[in-house]
MISE-793149 format. One line per 4 residues: number of its first residue (from 0); their letters; for each residue x, y, z negated of N, C-alpha, C. Coordinates in steps of 0.02 Angstrom, whole numbers. Atoms other than C-alpha are relative to their C-alpha. Layout:
BEGIN
NUM) A) X:Y:Z:X:Y:Z:X:Y:Z ~ ...
end
This chain:
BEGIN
0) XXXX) 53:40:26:-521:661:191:-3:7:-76 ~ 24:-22:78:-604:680:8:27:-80:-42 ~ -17:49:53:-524:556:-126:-84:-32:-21 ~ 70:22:37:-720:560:-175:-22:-56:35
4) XXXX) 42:83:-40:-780:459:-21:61:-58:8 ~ -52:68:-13:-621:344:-24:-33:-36:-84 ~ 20:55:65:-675:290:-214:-68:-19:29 ~ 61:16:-41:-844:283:-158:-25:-42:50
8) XXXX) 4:70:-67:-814:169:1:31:-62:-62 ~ -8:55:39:-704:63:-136:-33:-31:-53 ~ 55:25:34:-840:57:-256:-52:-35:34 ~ 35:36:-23:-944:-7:-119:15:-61:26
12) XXXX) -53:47:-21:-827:-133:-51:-10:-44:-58 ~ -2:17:78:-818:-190:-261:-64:-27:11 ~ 61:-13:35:-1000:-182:-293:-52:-34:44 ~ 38:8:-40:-1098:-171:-144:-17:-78:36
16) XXXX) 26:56:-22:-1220:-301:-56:50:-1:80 ~ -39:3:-33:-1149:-350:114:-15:29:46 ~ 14:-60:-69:-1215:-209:230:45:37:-53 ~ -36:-61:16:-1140:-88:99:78:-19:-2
20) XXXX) -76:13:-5:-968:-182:98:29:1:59 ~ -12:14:-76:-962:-190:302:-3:80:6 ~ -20:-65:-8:-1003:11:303:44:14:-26 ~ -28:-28:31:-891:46:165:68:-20:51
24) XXXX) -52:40:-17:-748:-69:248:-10:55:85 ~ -12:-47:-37:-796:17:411:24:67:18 ~ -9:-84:8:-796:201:367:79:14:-10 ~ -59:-1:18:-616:152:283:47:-14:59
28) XXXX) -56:5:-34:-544:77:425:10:62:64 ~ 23:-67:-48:-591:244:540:38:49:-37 ~ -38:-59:29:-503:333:413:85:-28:-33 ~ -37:64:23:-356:186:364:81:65:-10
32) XXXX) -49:-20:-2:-213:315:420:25:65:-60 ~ -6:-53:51:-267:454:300:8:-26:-69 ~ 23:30:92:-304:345:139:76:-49:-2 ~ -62:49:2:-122:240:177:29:-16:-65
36) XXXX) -25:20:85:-50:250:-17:-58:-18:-33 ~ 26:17:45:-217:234:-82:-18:-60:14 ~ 23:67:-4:-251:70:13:25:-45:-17 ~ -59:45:21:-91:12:-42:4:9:-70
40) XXXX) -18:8:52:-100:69:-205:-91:-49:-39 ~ 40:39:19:-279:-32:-220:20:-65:12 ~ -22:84:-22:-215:-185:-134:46:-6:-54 ~ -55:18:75:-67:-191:-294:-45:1:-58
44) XXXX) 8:2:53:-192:-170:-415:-70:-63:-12 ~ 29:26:3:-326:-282:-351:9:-64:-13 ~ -28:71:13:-337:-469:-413:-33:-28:48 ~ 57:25:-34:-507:-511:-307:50:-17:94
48) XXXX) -29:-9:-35:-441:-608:-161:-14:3:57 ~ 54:-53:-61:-575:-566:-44:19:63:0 ~ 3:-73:-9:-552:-398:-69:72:14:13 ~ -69:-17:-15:-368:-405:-73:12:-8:83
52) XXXX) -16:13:-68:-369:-477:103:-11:67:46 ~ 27:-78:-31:-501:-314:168:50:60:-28 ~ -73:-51:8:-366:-204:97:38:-14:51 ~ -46:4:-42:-239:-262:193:-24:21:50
56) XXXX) -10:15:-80:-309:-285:357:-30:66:-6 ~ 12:-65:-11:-358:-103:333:76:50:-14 ~ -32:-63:3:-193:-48:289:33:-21:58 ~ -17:21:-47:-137:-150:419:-33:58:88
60) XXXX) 29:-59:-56:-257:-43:534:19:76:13 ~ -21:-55:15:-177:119:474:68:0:36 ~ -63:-11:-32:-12:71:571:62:52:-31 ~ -48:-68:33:101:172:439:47:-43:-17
64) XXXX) -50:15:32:278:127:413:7:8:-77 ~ 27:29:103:227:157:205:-7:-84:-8 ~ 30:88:13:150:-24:230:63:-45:-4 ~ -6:57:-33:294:-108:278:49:-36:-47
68) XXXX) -24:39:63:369:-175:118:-58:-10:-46 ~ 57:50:9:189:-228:71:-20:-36:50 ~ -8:63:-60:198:-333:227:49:-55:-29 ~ -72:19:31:369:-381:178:-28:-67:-47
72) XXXX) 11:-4:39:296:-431:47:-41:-83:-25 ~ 45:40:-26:158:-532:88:15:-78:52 ~ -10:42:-27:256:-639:185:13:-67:-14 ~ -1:71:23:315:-788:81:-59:-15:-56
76) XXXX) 49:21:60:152:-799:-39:-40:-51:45 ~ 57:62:1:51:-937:-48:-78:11:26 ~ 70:3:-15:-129:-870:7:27:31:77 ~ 14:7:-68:-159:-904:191:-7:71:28
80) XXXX) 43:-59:-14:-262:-757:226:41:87:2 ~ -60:-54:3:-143:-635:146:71:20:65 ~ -77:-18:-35:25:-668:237:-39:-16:107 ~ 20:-16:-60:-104:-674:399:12:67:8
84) XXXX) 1:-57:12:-123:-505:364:65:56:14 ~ -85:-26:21:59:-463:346:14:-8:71 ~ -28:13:-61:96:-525:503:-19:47:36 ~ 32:-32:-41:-28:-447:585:21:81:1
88) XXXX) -26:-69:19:22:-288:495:46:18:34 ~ -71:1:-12:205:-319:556:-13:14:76 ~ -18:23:-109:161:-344:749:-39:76:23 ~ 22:-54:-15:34:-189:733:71:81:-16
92) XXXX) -33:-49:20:175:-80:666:50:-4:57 ~ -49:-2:-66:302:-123:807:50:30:3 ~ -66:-51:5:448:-40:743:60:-40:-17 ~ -70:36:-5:622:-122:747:16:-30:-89
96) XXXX) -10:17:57:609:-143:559:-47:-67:-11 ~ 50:35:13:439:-237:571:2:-48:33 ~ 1:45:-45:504:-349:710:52:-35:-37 ~ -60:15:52:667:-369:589:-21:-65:-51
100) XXXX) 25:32:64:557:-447:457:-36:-58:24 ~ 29:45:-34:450:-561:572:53:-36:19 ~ -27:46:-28:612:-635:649:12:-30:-66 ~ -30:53:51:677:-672:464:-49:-19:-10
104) XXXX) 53:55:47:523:-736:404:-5:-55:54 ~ 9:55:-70:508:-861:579:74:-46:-23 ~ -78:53:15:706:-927:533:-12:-20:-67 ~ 21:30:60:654:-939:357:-50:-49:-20
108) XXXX) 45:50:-4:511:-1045:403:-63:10:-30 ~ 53:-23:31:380:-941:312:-58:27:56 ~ 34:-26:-44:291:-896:487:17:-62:56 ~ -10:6:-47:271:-980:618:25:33:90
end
């Protein structure tokens, strides 16, 4: 996949009215597994926390063990939405590491 249409979906995502943020967000998550560092390296740089959330749950859609110390991550912060995300990330990834991190965060009391 072209770096061009990944800025390009994220400029629309940014910018765009809300048909162009639902294609852009679409097209991305169809492609979530190829763009994996760059969704992660937008989700670290973004402040917007709308947009931070559609990051996630797209890198979350990408199912890549990369993600899973920005799950990690995500798990004791304060915005709702986020450490949904994380979770979700964690249960889609399904790997003995990602189930690792869900039990401590459940004994730590940061998850239900």
């Amino acid at each position: 996949m072209s770096r061009r249409r990944f800025d390009q979906a994220i400029q629309q995502m940014r910018e765009g009215g809300a048909g162009a943020r639902a294609d852009a967000f679409d097209f991305l998550r169809e492609h979530a597994d190829a763009y994996v560092a760059e969704l992660i390296a937008e989700f670290e740089a973004e402040s917007d926390v709308d947009l931070r959330c559609l990051l996630l749950e797209l890198v979350a859609e990408a199912r890549s063990p990369e993600a899973l110390d920005i799950f990690r991550g995500q798990l004791d912060g304060m915005d709702e939405p986020l450490r949904f995300w994380a979770v979700r990330g964690l249960e889609m990834l399904d790997t003995r590491e990602a189930r690792q991190a869900l039990d401590q965060a459940e004994a730590e009391g940061l998850i239900a």
